[in-house]
Phi, psi and omega in degrees: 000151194262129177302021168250319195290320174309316176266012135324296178291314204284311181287355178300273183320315191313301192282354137287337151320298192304302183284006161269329184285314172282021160260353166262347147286356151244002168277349201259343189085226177311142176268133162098356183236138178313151183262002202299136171308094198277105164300123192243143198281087193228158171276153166252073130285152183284311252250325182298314193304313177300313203302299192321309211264296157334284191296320179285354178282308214293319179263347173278346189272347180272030159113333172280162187257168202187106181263132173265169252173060207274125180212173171272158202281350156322281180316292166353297186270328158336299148249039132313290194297336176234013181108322193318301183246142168281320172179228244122129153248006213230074189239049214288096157257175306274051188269282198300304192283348226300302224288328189280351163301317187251045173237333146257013214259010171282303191274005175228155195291159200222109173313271203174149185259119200264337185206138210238142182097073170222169205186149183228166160158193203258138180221138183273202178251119202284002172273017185262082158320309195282306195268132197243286187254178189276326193292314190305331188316324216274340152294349187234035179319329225229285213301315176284002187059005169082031163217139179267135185281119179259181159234229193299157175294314172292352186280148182317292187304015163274318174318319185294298184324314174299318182300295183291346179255000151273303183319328194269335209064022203306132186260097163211168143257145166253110193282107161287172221172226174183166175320300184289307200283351155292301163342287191305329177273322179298350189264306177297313160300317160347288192287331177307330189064045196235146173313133174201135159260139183231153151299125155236187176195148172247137015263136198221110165316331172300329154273032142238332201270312176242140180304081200262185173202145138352127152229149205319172167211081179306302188309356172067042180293317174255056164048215154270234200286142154246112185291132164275118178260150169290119174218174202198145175277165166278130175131349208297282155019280196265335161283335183226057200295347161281330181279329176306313179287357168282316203254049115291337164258001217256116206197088168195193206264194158303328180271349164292335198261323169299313198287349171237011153279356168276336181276348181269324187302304193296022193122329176292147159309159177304299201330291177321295167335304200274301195287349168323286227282339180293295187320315189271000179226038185321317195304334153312293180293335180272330167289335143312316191275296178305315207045000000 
């Protein structure tokens, strides 16, 4: 063979080599990680809904591939516990979730608690002046039609609810529903200026948007302060150590988690919504990432 044809076939080979190394190097990700989809798991609470969407931008610009996953809170810990799903920002601990904890919580990794001052009960219109507390409900039966507005059947605070209206002794039903459509009778009695008791929670873009208030609970049915904790399946860790050390770090406040359930309430996209608030909190998100 003649020795232009030699170096022909050799530069022939070299660049396919080359161009083989680089496709395997923009295909593989992370060194030490896998390119598998990571599934991320959340309830539709508004507030799960900003943290999800926000963490899922956050690991796609570091590079991950990222499914959100909308389940019920049951399912959640479910396919934690078994795998299914890769991890949760939507942990409501430890009151409200407490029964699926401690029916999964063994088998699953417990991160970090990412939002911390949170809080569930039953809350009015503060111009229902006369009822303060829930022992109250039971004098103003007829103003309420005898119904507390819930949302899906699986979230924890209906189980608390269910709980607290046998402790008060209350003659109510509690209407499961689902989030928007609690929202939706609450927006309309609002505006109506009509009696309505709701399941709610802080932190809720609903207690910037209407003057609503609490009503006491002396019996402590919905325990104290809760936090939303970071879980994970097990093994999630060692297959996926760059993303685990990202929502490991993934840490932040009530006014970060209002400020983009207020820009989704007002109209804005999730997306849209979660990437506002990354641009405007880069020194966070690079820290999240960088750590």
């Amino acid at each position: 063979m003649k020795k232009n044809q030699k170096a022909v076939i050799a530069l022939a080979i070299a660049a396919v080599v080359i161009v083989a190394a680089v496709a395997i190097a923009l295909t593989s990700g992370a060194p030490g990680e896998s390119k598998k989809q990571i599934k991320l798991g959340y309830v539709l609470w508004d507030g799960e809904i900003a943290s999800s969407n926000v963490i899922k931008l956050v690991l796609e610009e570091a590079g991950h591939d990222v499914e959100l996953v909308n389940v019920d809170a049951g399912i959640l810990y479910q396919g934690l516990a078994n795998g299914e799903l890769d991890f949760t920002v939507s942990a409501w601990l430890p009151a409200t979730q407490k029964n699926y904890w401690d029916t999964y919580g063994d088998r699953i990794d417990s991160v970090a608690t990412n939002l911390e001052g949170c809080r569930i009960g039953l809350a009015v219109p503060s111009y229902m002046t006369s009822v303060n507390s829930i022992s109250d409900l039971n004098g103003h039966g007829s103003e309420f039609q005898g119904r507390i507005v819930g949302i899906d059947p699986g979230a924890g605070i209906m189980a608390t609810t269910e709980d607290a209206i046998s402790s008060y002794g209350l003659d109510y039903e509690l209407e499961a529903s689902s989030n928007a459509a609690m929202l939706a009778e609450l927006t309309s009695a609002y505006n109506g200026g009509e009696p309505i008791v709701v399941t709610l929670w802080s932190p809720h873009w609903a207690f910037a948007n209407w003057d609503l208030k609490y009503l006491e609970d002396p019996q402590g049915a919905y325990g104290g302060a809760e936090h939303v904790q970071t879980l994970a399946r097990t093994g999630f860790q060692a297959d996926k150590p760059e993303a685990y050390a990202i929502i490991e770090r993934f840490n932040w406040t009530q006014d970060d988690i209002q400020s983009v359930m207020m820009d989704i309430s007002g109209g804005m996209s999730e997306e849209a919504a979660a990437k506002k608030w990354i641009d405007a909190n880069r020194d966070k998100v690079d820290q999240w990432i960088n750590g």
